[in-house]
C-alpha positions, 0 to 999 in steps of 0.5 A: 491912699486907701489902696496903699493903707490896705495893702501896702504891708503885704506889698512891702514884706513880698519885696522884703522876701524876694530881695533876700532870695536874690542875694542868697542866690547871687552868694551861690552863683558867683561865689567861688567853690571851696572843693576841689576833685583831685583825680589820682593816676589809674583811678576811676573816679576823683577824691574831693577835698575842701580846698584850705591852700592857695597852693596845689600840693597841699590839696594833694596832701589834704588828699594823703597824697605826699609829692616828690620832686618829679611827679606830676600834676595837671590843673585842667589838663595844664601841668603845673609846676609845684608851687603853682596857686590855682584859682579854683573852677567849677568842671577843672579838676587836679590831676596828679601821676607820680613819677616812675624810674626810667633806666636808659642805657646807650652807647658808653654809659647808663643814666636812671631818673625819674619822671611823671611825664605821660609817655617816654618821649616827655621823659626824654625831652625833660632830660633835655635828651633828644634823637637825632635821624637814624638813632635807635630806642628800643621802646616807642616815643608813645610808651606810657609811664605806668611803671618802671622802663629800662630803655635802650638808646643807640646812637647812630652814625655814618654808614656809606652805601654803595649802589649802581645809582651812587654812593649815599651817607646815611646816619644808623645805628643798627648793628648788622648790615641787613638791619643797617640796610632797612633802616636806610631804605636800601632793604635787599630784595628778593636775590638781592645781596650785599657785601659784607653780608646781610647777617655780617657786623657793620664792616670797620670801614662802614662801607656797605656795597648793595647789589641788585639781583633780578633773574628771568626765563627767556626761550632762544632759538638758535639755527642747526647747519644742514650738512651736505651728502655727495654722490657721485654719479657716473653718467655725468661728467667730472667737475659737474655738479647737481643739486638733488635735494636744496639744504635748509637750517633746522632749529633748536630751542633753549628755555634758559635763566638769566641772571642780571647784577645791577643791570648787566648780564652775569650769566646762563643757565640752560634748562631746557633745550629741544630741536624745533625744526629737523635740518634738511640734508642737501644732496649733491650729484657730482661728475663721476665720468672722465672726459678728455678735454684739451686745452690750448695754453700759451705753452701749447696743447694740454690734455686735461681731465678735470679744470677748476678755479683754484687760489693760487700762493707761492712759497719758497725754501723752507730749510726742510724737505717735501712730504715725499722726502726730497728737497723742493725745487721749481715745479713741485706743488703743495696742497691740503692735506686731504688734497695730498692724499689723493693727488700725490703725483698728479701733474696740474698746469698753471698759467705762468707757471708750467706743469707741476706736481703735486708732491708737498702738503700745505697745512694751511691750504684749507677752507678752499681750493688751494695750491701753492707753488714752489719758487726758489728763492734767488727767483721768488716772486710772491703770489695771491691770485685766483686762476683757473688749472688743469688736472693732467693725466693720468687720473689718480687711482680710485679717484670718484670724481670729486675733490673735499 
């Protein structure tokens, strides 16, 4: 009781201060603020106002600010519509963008309107416009809405491309055909072509056929036939044969272009071409020396300069003459031209046939040796047969031993 006497009056006014200070605290900490930052498009700081409104436009025009139709405002980072009744936040600011005018011109018709979006994109989804694959805007969906845009908007339609893979639909709205192509992902590459051509308007049809074009350098080899040299030599006996020197092929190089079209080869060019291997003559030693030989056929003896393994055919009247002007008859033979040239005249005997001569030309008796029998036509009987026929004297003049 002495202590309370003593000193409860100090005690009593301390806890009186202390009561007063919480609730003036309490009052600062948990009331609401009665200010609010107003952040303004391109500024770099806020504009305070003491908040007199429920409503967040009359902040704006405690501000100055006068708000139209389409702008914008954001309530911590949240657009608002404008009769929108914030409650007020410490660290939340309104933010306010006024609307610009955006001209969008596509494909029949042009529209103006006005928006306080962030980007184009924004703009264009509250004018409930909204691309579809293959359309075309001339600016990109992130463009900001800082000032006045003139849009360009093309509307895309069907294009059919035609490729070695197949035929594919595909919605553009490109002008040209190498744009259209791009835009598809069927850009021409390298000597790639299209048809119509890149630079050429979208066809009336719409159809679009693309080739694929690759080249490239090969070097091929292609062989050189060796010829053949022919001597004759007279200590050797005609009809025989010896090779002096054996024939092999040369070779010949080409480095060429070849140009392929969706795959498949168009076409040659040769650029450079040089022989690799030289070819080999072969060198021939023929008989030269004329030995008279006998032969015992079933028509009896036959003496013979030269016997061959020859193709023997038969032919019948022809309606026209012989070589040497007189009409066929059994007996007379044809040969090659270059046949006919030496042996003209010469006799040959043929097993089954007899002795003939030579007296017509065969154009066609070439490649080999070759003779042709004439049989009338009332005793014709055609013949194909490979034999063996004997050359008879006399030997044809300045004949060297051979026979091309």
């Amino acid at each position: 009781m002495v202590w309370i006497k003593s000193f409860g009056k100090p005690v009593a006014v301390i806890f009186l201060v202390v009561g007063v200070l919480i609730i003036v605290l309490s009052f600062i900490i948990f009331s609401e603020p009665s200010n609010t930052g107003i952040w303004l498009s391109g500024s770099n700081a806020p504009v305070f106002v003491d908040v007199e409104s429920a409503f967040a436009a009359d902040w704006l025009m405690q501000a100055g600010i006068r708000l139209f139709p389409n702008d914008s405002m954001r309530y911590g980072g949240i657009r608002i519509p404008h009769d929108f009744k914030p409650s007020i936040q410490n660290g939340r600011y309104l933010s306010y963008k006024p609307a610009v005018p955006i001209i969008l011109h596509t494909d029949n018709k042009t529209m103006k309107f006005y928006s306080g979006a962030e980007t184009l994109g924004e703009a264009l989804w509250e004018q409930t416009i909204f691309l579809m694959a293959g359309d075309d805007l001339s600016l990109p969906m992130q463009t900001p809405l800082n000032a006045a845009l003139t849009v360009t908007l093309q509307r895309s339609q069907p294009i059919r491309i035609m490729t070695a893979d197949g035929e594919f639909e595909v919605p553009i709205a490109a002008k040209t055909v190498g744009s259209a192509l791009a835009d598809a992902g069927f850009a021409l590459q390298f000597l790639d072509y299209a048809v119509p051509s890149a630079e050429s308007p979208i066809p009336e049809d719409r159809k679009i056929r693309v080739v694929r074009v690759r080249e490239e350098v090969i070097t091929e080899e292609t062989a050189i036939p060796f010829s053949e040299e022919r001597v004759s030599d007279p200590q050797m006996n005609v009809g025989e044969e010896q090779v002096l020197q054996t024939g092999e092929n040369g070779m010949q190089a080409a480095t060429m272009r070849v140009r392929y079209e969706d795959g498949e080869e168009i076409s040659r060019t040769v650029l450079a071409e040089w022989v690799s291997k030289v070819p080999v003559i072969q060198r021939i030693a023929y008989g030269g020396n004329i030995v008279e030989q006998t032969y015992n056929s079933p028509d009896g003896s036959v003496d013979y300069w030269l016997e061959m393994e020859v193709y023997i055919t038969s032919y019948l009247d022809t309606g026209s003459p012989m070589a040497n002007g007189i009409w066929p008859y059994y007996g007379a033979i044809a040969v090659s031209p270059d046949w006919y040239s030496i042996l003209k005249g010469t006799s040959i005997y043929v097993d089954g046939y007899g002795v003939g001569t030579v007296m017509d030309v065969c154009p066609g008796c070439v490649g080999k040796p070759w003779i042709d029998v004439f049989i009338p036509t009332d005793q014709y009987v055609p013949w194909s047969r490979t034999e063996t026929v004997y050359f008879l004297f006399p030997v044809p003049e300045g004949f060297s031993g051979a026979l091309p």
